[in-house]
NUVEXNU-669914 format. One record per residue (C-alpha): y, x, z. Coordinates in steps of 0.001 Angstrom, whole numbers, plus 500000, padded with zeros to 6 digits. Example, Ala and Ser with C-alpha at 12.3 -4.5 7.8 and 13.67 -1.06 7.14 Angstrom:
2
495500512300507800 498940513670507140 
***
This chain:
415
479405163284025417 482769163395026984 485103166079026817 485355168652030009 487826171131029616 488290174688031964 485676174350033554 483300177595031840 481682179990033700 484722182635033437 487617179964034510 489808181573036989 490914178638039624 494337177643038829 497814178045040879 498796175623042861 502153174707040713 500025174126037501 497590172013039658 500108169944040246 501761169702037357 498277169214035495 497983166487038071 501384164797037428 500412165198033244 497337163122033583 498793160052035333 501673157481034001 503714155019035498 501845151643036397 503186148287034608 504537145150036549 507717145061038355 508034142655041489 511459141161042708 511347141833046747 513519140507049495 514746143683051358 513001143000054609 509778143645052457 511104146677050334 511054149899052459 508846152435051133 508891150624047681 509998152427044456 513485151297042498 512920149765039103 516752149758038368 519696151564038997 521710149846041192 525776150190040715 528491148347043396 529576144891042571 532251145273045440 534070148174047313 533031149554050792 534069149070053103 535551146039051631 538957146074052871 540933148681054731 540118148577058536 540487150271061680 537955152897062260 539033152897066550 540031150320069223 543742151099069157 547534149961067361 548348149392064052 551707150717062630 553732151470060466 554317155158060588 557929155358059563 558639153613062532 557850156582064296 560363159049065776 559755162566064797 558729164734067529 559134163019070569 557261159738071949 558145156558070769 558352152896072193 557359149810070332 556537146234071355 553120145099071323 553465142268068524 550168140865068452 546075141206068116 543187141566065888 539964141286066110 537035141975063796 536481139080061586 540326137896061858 542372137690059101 545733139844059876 549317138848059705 551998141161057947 553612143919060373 556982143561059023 559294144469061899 558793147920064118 556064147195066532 552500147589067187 549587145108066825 546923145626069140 543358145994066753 539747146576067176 537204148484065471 536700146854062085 539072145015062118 541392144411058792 544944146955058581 547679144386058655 549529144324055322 552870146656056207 550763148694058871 549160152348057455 548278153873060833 546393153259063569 546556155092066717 542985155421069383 544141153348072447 543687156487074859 546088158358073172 548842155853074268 550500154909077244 550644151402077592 553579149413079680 553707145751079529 554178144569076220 555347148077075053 553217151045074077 554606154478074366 553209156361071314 552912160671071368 554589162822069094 552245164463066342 550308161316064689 549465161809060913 549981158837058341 546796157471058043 545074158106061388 542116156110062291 542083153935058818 539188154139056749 540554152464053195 538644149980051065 536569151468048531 535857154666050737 532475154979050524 531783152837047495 533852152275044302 532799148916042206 530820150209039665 529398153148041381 525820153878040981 524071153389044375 520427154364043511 519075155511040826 515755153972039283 512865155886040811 513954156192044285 511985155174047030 513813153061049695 513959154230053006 515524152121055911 519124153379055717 519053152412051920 518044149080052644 521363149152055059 523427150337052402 521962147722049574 522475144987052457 526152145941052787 527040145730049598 525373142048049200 522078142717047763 519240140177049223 516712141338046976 515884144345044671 513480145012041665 510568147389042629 507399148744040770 504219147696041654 501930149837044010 499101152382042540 496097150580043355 494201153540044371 489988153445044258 488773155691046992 485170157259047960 483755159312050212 480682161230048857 477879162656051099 475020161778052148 475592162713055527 478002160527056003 477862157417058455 480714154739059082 482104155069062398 481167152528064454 477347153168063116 474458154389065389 474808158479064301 471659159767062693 470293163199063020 472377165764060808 474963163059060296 478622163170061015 480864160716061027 483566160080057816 486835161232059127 488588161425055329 488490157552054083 490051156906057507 492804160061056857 493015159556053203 493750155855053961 496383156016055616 497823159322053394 497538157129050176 499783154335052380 502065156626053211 502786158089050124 503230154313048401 499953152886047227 497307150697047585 494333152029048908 491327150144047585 488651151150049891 485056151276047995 482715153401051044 480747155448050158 478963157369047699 475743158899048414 474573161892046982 472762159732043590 473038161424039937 471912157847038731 474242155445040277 477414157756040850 478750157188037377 478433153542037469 480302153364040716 483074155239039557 483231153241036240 483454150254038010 486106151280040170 488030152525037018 488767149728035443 490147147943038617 492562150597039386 494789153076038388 493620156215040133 490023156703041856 490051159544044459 487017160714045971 486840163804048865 483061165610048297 481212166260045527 483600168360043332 482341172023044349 479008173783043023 476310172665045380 473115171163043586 474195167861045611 477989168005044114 477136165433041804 480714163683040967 481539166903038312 478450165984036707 479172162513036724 482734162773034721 480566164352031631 479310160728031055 482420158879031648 485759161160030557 487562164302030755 487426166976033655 491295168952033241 490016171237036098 488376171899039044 489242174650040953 493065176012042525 494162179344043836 494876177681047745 493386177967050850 491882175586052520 490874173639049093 489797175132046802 487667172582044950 489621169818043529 488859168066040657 491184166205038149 490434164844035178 489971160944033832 486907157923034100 486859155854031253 490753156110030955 492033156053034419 493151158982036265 490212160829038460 491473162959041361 488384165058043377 489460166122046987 487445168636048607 484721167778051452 486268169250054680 489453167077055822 491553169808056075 491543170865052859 491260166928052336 495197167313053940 496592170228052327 495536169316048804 496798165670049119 499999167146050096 500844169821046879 498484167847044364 497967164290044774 501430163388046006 502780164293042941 500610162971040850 500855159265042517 504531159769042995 504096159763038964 502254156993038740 504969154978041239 507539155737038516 508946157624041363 511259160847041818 509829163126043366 512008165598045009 510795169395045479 509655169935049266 512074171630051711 511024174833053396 512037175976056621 512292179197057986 510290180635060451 509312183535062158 505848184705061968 504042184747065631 500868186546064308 499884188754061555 497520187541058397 495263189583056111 495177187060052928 493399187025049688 495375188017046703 495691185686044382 495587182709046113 497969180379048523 497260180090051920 498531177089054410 497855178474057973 498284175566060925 501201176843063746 502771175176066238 506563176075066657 508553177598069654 512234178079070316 513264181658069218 515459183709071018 517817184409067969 517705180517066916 514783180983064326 511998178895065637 508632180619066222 504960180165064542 502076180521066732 498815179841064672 496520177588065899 493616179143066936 490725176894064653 490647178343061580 488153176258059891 488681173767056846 486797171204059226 489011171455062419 490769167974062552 491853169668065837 493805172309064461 495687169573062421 496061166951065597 497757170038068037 500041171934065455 503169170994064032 502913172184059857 501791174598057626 503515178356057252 503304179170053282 501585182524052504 502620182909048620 499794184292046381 501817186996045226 503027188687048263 501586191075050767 499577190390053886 501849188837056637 503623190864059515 504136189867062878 507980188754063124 508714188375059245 510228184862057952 507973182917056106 508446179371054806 507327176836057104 506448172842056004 506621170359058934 504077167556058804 506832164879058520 507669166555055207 504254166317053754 503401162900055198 506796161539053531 
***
């Protein structure tokens, strides 16, 4: 018999922190590394630290269209005249400005050797080949030195970061063609019900359609894996555990939404007491409350509730982590925002809400919450027409009309 721990009659649910953390304990990092060009690598997950093999910007340059100079050529507070002694573009390589003069440079473009100013060409007056320059300028106007933003040597990013577009800029600057990622999670995922019909299918009586492969597809994509999509399960004792044994030992996490509450047709609890461990199955939130994690045969078991919203929220504070673990990612801790509270809320003590709002433009510069008006853990709605979640903490007291509350956009959670 396999082991199932917290799950006895008298087991309080558990906080949402510990779920996570629980979650995050279960799973490890997957083996195999790939070597990616960096058109291919956004969204991937460092292997390495990554230091500078050369300085940025490579060379001192001009930061404006304008004139080099040298700035002891300058008269002190009046204008000064000097004679336009040449150009340079970006790309060029620049003579010396040895004499007293200007050279006429472009954005980019390298500082002459001698010049360590350059002045924006609308702050001069230009006459012929002379420029008459305004009192005031500062040594080093307009010159961004080599090595500014990046030293040689400096660590870029760290191992465990995942690459977003402007880090594939910054690896691209500084000569990199490729990098060394981690693979993806290969991620098993179910749907359990037998109510359930593909979409696409004739719709029998009593049957809905299965809106949470579809949104957990695309969640699991998001948040870097591999979503391995199996169908799904219908409401068998016999042939569950078999299905989810199967799927074990081709990935590295099997996630199923359904079948994880207490409903004589919940069958996937009952299924893990054949093939692993059940860690626990019930958190403190709201909408969610059933959710499952545990182990089959080995590999990490995560069980999502039924209704797609709490399908949403729980993804967001419980299985993020955990698959940001098994990336061999970092994962940072989520922003909150503050908002003010459009509405008042009678909560349950002991236990984290996540109430849908839309935002407004307050007066005062603090943006507004106005809750959506479906409630329900079902309403796909509610999530399609409102813009995040406001966070009700467990251990507060009900929520006033025109308190701050922490507010988590969508983009936040999605990642």
């Amino acid at each position: 018999m396999a082991r199932l721990k917290g799950i006895g009659p008298g087991h309080a649910p558990m906080s949402v922190d510990e779920a996570g953390a629980r979650a995050v304990s279960v799973a490890a990092p997957v083996a195999g590394l790939q070597t990616l060009p960096l058109s291919q690598a956004d969204g991937r997950v460092l292997a390495e630290d990554i230091r500078a093999g050369l300085p940025l910007p490579p060379f001192a340059n001009s930061a404006v269209d304008g004139y080099a100079l040298r700035f002891g050529d300058l008269a002190l507070g009046s204008e000064t005249r000097l004679p336009v002694l040449g150009r340079i573009a970006a790309g060029e390589a620049a003579a010396t400005l040895a004499a007293p003069g200007v050279l006429r440079i472009f954005t980019g473009a390298p500082i002459p050797p001698g010049a360590d100013t350059v002045v924006m060409q609308e702050d001069v007056r230009r006459e012929g080949d002379v420029v008459v320059l305004p009192p005031g300028l500062q040594r080093g106007d307009n010159l961004r030195p080599a090595g500014e933003d990046v030293a040689p040597g400096d660590l870029v990013l760290s191992a465990g970061h995942r690459l977003r577009p402007q880090d594939l800029g910054l690896l691209a600057a500084i000569g990199h063609e490729h990098v060394t990622v981690r693979r993806r999670p290969r991620v098993a995922l179910f749907s359990t019900g037998d109510e359930l019909t593909e979409p696409g299918q004739p719709l029998p009586p009593a049957g809905i359609y299965d809106a949470n492969r579809a949104l957990l597809r695309a969640l699991l994509a998001r948040a870097g894996a591999e979503p391995v999509d199996l169908g799904i399960l219908r409401d068998d004792r016999d042939s569950l555990p078999a299905r989810l044994a199967e799927a074990a030992r081709d990935c590295d996490l099997v996630v199923t939404s359904g079948g994880v509450s207490v409903g004589e047709e919940d069958h996937v609890r009952a299924a893990l007491s054949a093939l692993g461990t059940l860690d626990f199955w019930r958190v403190a939130i709201k909408p969610g409350k059933p959710v499952a994690v545990g182990t089959v045969a080995g590999t990490p078991f995560l069980g999502l509730p039924g209704n797609p919203v709490a399908v949403f929220v729980t993804f967001a504070f419980i299985a993020r982590p955990m698959l940001a673990r098994l990336a061999g990612a970092l994962y940072p801790p989520l922003l909150r925002l503050p908002v003010r509270l459009g509405f008042s809320h009678q909560g349950k003590p002991g236990r984290r809400e996540f109430l849908r709002v839309s935002l407004e433009q307050g007066v005062d510069g603090v943006s507004l919450a106005r809750r959506h008006s479906g409630e329900g853990a079902g309403s796909l709605v509610s999530l399609v027409q409102s813009d995040g979640l406001v966070e009700l903490a467990e251990d507060l007291p009900p929520a006033e009309e025109g308190e701050i509350r922490p507010f988590l956009p969508y983009a936040a959670l999605l990642g």
